[in-house]
C-alpha positions as CSV (number, residue, x, y, z in Angstrom):
1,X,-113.3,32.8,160.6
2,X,-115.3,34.0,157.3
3,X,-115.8,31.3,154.9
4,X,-114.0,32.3,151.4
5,X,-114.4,30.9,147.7
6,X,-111.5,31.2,145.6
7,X,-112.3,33.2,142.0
8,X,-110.2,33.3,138.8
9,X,-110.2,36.4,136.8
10,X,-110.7,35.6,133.1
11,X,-107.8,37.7,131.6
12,X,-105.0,37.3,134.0
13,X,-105.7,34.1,135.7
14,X,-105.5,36.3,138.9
15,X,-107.1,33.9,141.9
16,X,-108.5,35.8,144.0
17,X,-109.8,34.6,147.7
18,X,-112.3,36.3,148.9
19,X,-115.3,36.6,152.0
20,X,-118.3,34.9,151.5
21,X,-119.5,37.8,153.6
22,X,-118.3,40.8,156.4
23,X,-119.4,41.4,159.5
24,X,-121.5,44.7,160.4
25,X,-118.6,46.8,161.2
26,X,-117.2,46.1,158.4
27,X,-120.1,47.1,156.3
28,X,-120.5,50.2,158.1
29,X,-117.0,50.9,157.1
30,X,-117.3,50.6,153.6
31,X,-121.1,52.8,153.7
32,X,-119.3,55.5,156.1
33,X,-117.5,56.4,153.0
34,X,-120.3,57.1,150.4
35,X,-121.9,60.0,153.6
36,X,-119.3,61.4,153.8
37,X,-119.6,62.1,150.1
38,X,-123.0,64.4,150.4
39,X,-124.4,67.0,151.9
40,X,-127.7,66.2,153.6
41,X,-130.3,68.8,155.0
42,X,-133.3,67.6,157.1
43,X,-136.5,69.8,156.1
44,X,-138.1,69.1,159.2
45,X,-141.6,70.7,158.0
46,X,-142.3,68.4,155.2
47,X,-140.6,65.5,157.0
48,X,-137.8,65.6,153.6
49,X,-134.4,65.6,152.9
50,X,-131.9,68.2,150.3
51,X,-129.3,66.0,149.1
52,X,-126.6,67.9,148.1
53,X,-123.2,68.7,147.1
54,X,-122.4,65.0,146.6
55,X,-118.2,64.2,145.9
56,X,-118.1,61.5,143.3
57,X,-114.7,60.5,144.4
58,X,-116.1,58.5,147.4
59,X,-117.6,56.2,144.7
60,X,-114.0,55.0,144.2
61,X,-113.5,55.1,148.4
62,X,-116.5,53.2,148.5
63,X,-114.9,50.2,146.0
64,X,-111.4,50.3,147.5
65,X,-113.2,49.7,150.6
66,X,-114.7,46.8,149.6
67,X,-112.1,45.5,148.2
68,X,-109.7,46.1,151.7
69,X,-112.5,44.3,153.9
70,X,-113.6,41.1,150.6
71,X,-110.6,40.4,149.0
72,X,-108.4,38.1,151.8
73,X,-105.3,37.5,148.9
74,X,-104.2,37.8,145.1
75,X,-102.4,34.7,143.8
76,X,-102.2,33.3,147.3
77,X,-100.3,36.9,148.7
78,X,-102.1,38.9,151.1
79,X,-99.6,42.0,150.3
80,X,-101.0,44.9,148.8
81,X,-104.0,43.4,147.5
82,X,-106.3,46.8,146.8
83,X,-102.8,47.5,144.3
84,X,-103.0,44.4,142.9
85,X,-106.6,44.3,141.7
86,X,-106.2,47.9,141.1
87,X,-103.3,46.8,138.3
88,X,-105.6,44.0,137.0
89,X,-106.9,44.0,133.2
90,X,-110.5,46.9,133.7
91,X,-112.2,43.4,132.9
92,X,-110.8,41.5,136.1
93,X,-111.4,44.1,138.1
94,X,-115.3,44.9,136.8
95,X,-115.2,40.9,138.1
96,X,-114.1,41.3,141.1
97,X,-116.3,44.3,141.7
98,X,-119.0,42.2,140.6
99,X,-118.8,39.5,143.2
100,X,-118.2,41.4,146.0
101,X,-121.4,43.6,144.9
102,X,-123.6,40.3,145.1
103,X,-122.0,39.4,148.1
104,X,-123.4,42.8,150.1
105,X,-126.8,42.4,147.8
106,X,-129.4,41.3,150.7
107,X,-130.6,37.7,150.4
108,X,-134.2,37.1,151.1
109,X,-134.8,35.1,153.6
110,X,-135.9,32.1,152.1
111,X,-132.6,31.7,150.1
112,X,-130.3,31.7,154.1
113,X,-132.8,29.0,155.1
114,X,-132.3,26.8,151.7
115,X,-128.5,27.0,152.2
């Protein structure tokens, strides 16, 4: 089982449970959603790549996915927790955002060995 830490939002108390970290499919889950948001084209002669046509609404995909695969329960409920945060104060949710973005930030290595 993932090891969780238990947050509190600062404007409506929400406590929130959530992953210390996912697992690889997860992450891949979450990522599949931002490329499927652009277009890329291989220019094989320069050994580039045209990024193109990019949907800004997998940004939001991206973050609900995050918050489906982080977030284990709201105020001890494991029901409909993407709603829930989604109806939290913009401030408790920019939180929540924020702590799962550090979790997925890549440690250096010296900072897993002094844990």
């Amino acid at each position: 089982m993932t090891p969780t830490k238990k947050i509190t939002t600062s404007k409506a108390g929400a406590e929130i449970e959530i992953k210390d970290w996912i697992n690889g499919q997860d992450a891949e889950y979450i990522d599949e959603a931002l490329m499927k948001g652009v277009k890329i084209t291989p220019n094989m002669a320069n050994k580039s790549a045209q990024v193109s046509d990019f949907n800004t609404a997998v940004i939001n995909e991206q973050a609900h996915r995050e918050i489906e695969k982080f977030v284990v329960s709201v105020n001890g409920s494991t029901e409909n927790v993407l709603k829930t945060i989604l109806e939290l104060p913009e401030d408790d949710y920019n939180f929540v955002k924020d702590e799962i973005s550090t979790r997925r930030t890549k440690k250096k290595l010296s900072e897993v060995a002094g844990q």
